[in-house]
C-alpha positions in Angstrom: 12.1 -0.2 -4.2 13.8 1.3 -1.2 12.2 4.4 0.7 13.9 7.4 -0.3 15.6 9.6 2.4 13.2 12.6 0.8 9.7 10.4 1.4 11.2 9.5 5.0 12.1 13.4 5.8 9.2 14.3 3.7 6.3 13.5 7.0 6.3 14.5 9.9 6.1 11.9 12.6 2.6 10.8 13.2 1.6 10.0 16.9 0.7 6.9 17.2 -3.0 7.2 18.7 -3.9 9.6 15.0 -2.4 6.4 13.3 -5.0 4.1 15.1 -7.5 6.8 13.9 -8.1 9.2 16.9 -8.5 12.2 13.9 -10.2 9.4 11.8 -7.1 9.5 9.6 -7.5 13.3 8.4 -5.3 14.0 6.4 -3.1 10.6 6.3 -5.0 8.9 3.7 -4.8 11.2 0.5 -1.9 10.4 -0.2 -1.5 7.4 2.2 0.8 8.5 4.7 4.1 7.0 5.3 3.5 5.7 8.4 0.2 4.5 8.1 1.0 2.5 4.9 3.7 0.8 7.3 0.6 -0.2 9.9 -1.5 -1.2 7.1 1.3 -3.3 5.3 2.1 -4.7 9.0 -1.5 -5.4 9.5 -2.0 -7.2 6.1 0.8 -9.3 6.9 0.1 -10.3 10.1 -3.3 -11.9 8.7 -1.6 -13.8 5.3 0.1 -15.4 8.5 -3.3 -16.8 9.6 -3.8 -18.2 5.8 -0.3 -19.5 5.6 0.0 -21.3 9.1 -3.3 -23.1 9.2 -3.5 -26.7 8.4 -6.9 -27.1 5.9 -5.5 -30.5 4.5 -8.8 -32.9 5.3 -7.1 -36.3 5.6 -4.8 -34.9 8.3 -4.8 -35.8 11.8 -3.8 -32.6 12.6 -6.3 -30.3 10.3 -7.9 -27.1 11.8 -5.2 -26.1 13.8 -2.1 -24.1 13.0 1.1 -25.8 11.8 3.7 -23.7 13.6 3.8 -23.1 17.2 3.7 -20.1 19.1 7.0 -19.7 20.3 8.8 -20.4 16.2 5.3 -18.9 14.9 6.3 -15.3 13.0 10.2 -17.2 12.0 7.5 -20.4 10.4 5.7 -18.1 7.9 9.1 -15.6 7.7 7.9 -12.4 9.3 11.5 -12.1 10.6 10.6 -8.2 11.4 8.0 -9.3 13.6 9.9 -11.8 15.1 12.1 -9.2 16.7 9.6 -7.5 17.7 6.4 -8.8 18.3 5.4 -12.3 20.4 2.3 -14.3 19.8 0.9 -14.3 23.0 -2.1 -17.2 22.6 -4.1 -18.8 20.0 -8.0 -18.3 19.3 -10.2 -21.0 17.6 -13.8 -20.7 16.6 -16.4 -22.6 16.3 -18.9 -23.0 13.5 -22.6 -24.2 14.1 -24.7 -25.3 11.3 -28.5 -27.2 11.6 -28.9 -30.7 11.0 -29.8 -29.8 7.2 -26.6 -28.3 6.7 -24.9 -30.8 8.4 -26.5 -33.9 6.2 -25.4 -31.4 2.9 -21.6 -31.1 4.6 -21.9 -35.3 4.8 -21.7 -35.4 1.4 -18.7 -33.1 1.0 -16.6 -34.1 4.1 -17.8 -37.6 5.7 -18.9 -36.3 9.2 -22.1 -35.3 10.0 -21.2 -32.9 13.3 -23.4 -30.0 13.9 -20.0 -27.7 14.9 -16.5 -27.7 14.5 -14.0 -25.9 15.8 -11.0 -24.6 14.2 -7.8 -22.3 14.9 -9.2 -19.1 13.8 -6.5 -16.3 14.5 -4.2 -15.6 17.4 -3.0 -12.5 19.9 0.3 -11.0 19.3 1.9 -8.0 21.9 5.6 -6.2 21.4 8.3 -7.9 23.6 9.5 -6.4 26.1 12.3 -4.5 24.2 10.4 -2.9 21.4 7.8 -2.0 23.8 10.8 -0.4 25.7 12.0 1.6 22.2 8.3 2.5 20.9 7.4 3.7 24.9 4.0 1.9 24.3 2.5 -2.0 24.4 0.6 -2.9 20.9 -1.3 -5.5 20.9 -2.6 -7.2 17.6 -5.9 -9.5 17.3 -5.9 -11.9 14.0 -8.6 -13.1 12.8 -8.1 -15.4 10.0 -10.5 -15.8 6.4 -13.1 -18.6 5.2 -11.5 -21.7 4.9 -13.2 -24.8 6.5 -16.7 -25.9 4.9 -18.8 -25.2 8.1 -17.5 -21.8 8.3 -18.9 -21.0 4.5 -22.1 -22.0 5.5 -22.2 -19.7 8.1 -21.0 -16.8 5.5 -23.9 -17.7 3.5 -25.8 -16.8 7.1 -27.4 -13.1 5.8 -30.0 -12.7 8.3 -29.8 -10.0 10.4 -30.0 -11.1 14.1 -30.0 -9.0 17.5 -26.9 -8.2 19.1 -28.2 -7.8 22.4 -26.0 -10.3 24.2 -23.2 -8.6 23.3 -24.4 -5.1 24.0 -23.2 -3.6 28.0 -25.3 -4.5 31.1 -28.4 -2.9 30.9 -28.7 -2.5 27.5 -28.5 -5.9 26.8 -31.6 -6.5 29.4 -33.3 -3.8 28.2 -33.1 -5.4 24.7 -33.6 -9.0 25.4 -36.6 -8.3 27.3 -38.7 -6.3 25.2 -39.8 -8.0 21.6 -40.5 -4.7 20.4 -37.5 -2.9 21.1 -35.5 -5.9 19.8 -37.4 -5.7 16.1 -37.0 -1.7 16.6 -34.3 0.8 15.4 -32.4 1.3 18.6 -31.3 -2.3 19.1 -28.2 -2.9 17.1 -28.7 -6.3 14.5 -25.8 -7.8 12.9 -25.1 -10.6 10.3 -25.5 -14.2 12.1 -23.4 -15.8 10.9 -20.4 -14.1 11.8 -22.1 -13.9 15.4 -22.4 -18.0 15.0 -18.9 -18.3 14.4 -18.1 -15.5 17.0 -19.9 -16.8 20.3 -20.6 -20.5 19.2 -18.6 -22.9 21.7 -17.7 -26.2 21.1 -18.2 -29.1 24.3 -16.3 -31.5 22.0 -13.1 -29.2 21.0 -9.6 -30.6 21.5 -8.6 -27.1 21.6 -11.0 -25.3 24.0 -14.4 -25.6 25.3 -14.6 -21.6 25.1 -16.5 -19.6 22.2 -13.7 -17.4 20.3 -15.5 -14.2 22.2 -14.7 -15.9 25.6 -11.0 -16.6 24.9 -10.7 -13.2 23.3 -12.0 -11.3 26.5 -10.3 -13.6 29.1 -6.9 -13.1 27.4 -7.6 -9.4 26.7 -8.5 -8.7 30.3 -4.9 -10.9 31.3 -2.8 -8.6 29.0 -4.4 -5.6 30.4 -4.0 -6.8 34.0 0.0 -7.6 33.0 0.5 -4.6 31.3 -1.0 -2.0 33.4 2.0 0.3 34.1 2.5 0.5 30.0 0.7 2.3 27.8 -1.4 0.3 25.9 -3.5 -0.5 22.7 -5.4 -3.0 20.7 -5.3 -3.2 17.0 -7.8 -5.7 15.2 -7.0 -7.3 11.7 -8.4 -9.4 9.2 -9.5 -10.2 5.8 -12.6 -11.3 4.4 -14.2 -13.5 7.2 -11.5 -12.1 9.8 -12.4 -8.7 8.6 -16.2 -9.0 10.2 -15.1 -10.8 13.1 -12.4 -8.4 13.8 -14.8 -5.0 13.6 -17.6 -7.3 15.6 -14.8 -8.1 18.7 -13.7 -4.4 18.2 -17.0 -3.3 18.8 -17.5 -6.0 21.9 -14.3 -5.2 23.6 -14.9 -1.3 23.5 -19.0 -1.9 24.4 -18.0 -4.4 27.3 -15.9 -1.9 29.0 -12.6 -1.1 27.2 -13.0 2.5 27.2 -9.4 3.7 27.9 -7.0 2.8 25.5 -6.8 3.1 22.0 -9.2 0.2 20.1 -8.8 0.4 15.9 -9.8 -2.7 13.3 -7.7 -2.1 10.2 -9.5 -4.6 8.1 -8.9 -5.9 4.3 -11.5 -6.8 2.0 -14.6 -7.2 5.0 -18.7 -8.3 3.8 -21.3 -5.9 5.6 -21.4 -6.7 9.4 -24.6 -5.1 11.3 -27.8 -2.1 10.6 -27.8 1.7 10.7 -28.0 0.9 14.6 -24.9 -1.0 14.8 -22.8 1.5 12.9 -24.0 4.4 14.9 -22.9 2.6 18.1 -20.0 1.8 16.9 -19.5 5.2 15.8 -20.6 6.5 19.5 -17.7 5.7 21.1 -14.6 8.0 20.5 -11.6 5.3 21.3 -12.8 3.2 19.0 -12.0 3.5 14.9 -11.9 1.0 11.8 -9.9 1.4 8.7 -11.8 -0.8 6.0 -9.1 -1.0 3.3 -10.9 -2.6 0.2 -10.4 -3.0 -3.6 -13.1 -0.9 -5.8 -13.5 -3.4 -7.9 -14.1 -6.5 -5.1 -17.6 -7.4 -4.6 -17.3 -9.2 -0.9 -17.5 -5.8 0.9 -20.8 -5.5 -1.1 -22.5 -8.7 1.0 -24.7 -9.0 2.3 -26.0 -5.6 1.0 -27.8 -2.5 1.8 -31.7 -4.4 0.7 -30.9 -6.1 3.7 -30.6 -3.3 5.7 -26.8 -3.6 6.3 -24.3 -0.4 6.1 -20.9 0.3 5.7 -19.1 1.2 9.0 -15.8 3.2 9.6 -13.1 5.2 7.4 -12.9 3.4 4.1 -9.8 3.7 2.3 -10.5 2.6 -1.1 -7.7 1.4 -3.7 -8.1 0.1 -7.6 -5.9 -3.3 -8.3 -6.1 -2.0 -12.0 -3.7 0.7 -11.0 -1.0 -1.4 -10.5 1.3 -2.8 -14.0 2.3 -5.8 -12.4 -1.1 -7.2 -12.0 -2.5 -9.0 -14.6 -6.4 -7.6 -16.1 -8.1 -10.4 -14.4 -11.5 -11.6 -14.7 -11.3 -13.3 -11.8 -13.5 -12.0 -8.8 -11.2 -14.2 -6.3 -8.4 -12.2 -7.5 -9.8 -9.2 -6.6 -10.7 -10.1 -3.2 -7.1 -11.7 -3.1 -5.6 -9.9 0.1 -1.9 -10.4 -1.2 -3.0 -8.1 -4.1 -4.4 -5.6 -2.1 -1.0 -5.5 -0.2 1.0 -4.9 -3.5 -1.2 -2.1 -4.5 -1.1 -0.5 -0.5 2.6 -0.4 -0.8 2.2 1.8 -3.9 -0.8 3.5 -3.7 -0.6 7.3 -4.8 -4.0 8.3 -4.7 -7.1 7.3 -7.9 -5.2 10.6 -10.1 -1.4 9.3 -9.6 0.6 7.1 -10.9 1.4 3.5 -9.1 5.1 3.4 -6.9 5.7 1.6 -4.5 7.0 3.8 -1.7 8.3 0.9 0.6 10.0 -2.2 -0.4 7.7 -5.3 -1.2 8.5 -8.2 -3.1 6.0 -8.5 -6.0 6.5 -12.2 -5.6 4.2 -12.3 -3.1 1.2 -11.3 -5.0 1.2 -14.8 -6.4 1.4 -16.6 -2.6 -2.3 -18.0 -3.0 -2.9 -17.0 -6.8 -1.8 -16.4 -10.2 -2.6 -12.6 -9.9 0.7 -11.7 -11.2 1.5 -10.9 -14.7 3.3 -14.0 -16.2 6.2 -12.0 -17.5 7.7 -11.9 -13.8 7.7 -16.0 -13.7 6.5 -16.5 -10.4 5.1 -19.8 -9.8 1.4 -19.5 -9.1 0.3 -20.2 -5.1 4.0 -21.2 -4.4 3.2 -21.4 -0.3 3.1 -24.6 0.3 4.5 -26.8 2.9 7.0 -29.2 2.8 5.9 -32.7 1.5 2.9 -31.4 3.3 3.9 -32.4 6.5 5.3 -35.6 5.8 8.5 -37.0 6.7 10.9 -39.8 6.9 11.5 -42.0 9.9 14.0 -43.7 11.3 12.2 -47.0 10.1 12.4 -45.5 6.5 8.6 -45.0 6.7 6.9 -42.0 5.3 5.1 -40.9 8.0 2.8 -37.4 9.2 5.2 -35.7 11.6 3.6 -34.8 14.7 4.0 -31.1 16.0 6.9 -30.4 18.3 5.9 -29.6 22.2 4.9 -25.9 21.6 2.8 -27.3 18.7 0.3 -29.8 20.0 -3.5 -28.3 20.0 -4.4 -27.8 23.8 -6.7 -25.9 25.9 -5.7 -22.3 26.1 -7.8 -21.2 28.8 -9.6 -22.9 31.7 
């Protein structure tokens, strides 16, 4: 339904750093502020994008990248606001590692035997020039994309804490690598490895880069920063599931590594447990940096891998219930619950756990059932109607039926030295 004139007048304008968290979202969250439900909403979107452009079909030539190019990329999944209005400034791929063991099991499942692959994993979107020019400020977004290769759910199923002393500032990060003792103790931050496999792992034989996803991510952050140093600037993380943790683990690395200055908030959908007590009070140590961990009450992935562990919750959590909602069928189904199309429809009308569901902007329920059968069958929706196109084939002018190749802007190549 359309925003009323009454909800619009209704809120004050929020600045923009108290929307990235700078007040830890006092007072925007019960009930969800305008505003903020816009961010969130824009947030969710921009990572169904990461689910809806990449390329998982095995038997293609072109699998693990993205189908669309940068340039057509937010028209190709039909984000036609943020086409306006945002530009996707470079892709990121990341590489997951797995031991021989895993690899011989992954044989079985996928006919190669590699001990990595890299895939397209997320990219880096900034405001044009114009919008940057109305909002008087330069966002720019991080994606991280969800599980979806069969390397990369190995390295979910990774639980054991490991130390996260190379990613930890300068001295720190001698002081822990040098001392076994300090490294097993409660000062030295520990977080899940896989998502640090899939974070700093590179990949010698990648057609796209030879660079880890953290390398890419720094050298293009550092570019932006250098280009846009007359604007006022900030970074926004975002992901779900998967891209959740890898999103809050780069937030963290960007802001311990040196980015200090400007605004640096993860508004994250649906993430697993990412590091110890000692990781989330660093993370909590530095004031410029926030995260927003919107998540169902009823999904189990932010329980993994669990507090016996020794993992713990980090950031504001803004907690909905997909039961509220009458347009969602009462699933069994713990995918469903996780699904992060769901947990957009319920953001967009999300009233607090005491009031009723309504959805204060305008969101098709239609795309609840994008990847799933979520939606109650009275609204006949086909279920997981994204798909594309003959999946990629097409006809020739020899009347073959061929795999189109990507145009120019499209083909996989090196994003960074």
């Amino acid at each position: 339904m359309e925003e009323t004139q009454a909800s619009t007048n209704a809120e004050a304008a929020v600045p923009w750093p108290e929307l990235l968290g700078s007040n830890d979202w006092s007072g925007l969250l019960e009930p969800l502020n305008l505003e903020l439900r816009r961010l969130i909403l824009r947030c969710g979107d921009f990572c169904q994008a990461t689910y809806d452009a990449f390329n998982n079909d095995a038997n293609s030539k072109y699998a693990g990248s993205s189908r669309y190019g940068k340039k057509s990329f937010f028209e190709k999944v039909m984000l036609e606001s943020a086409a306006a209005d945002y530009q996707v400034s470079c892709f990121l791929y990341a590489t997951a590692k797995v031991s021989v063991a895993e690899a011989v099991f992954l044989h079985s499942l996928s006919r190669q035997a590699w001990d990595r692959e890299s895939n397209w994993i997320g990219y880096i979107a900034v405001t044009t020039d114009a919008a940057t020019a109305a909002l008087g400020r330069r966002e720019i977004y991080v994606v991280w994309r969800g599980t979806s290769r069969n390397y990369e759910w190995i390295n979910v199923l990774g639980a054991t804490p490991q130390s996260a002393a190379q990613l930890l500032a300068g001295a720190d990060a001698a002081a822990a690598g040098s001392s076994s003792s300090d490294e097993d103790g409660e000062n030295v931050p520990k977080v899940m490895s896989g998502w640090m496999t899939i974070y700093v792992s590179s990949d010698p034989n990648s057609s796209f880069t030879k660079l880890s996803a953290r390398s890419q991510l720094q050298t293009k952050i550092a570019q932006l920063r250098e280009l846009y140093n007359e604007d006022r600037l900030s970074i926004t993380l975002t992901g779900h599931s998967l891209g959740a943790s890898l999103a809050i683990l780069a937030a963290f690395d960007l802001v311990e590594n040196g980015v200090r200055d400007i605004p640096v908030a993860a508004v994250v959908f649906g993430s697993p447990q990412v590091g110890d007590k000692a990781f989330r009070d660093r993370v909590a140590g530095y004031p410029n940096l926030k995260i927003l961990h919107v998540k169902n009450k009823i999904d189990l992935i932010p329980l993994y891998p669990s507090a016996i562990l020794g993992y713990r919750d980090v950031g504001v959590e803004l907690v909905i219930d997909n039961r509220k909602s009458p347009s969602l069928k009462d699933s069994t189904n713990p995918s469903d619950w996780h699904n992060l199309q769901g947990m957009l429809h319920v953001v967009a009308g999300w009233n607090g756990a005491e009031a009723e569901f309504e959805l204060k902007v305008k969101r098709s329920v239609a795309l609840v059932n994008k990847s799933s059968e979520y939606l109650k069958d009275e609204y006949l929706i086909p279920g997981s109607w994204w798909v594309e196109k003959n999946k990629g084939i097409v006809l020739d002018e020899n009347g073959d039926w061929i795999l189109a190749a990507p145009a120019d802007e499209d083909q996989p190549v090196p994003e960074f030295p």
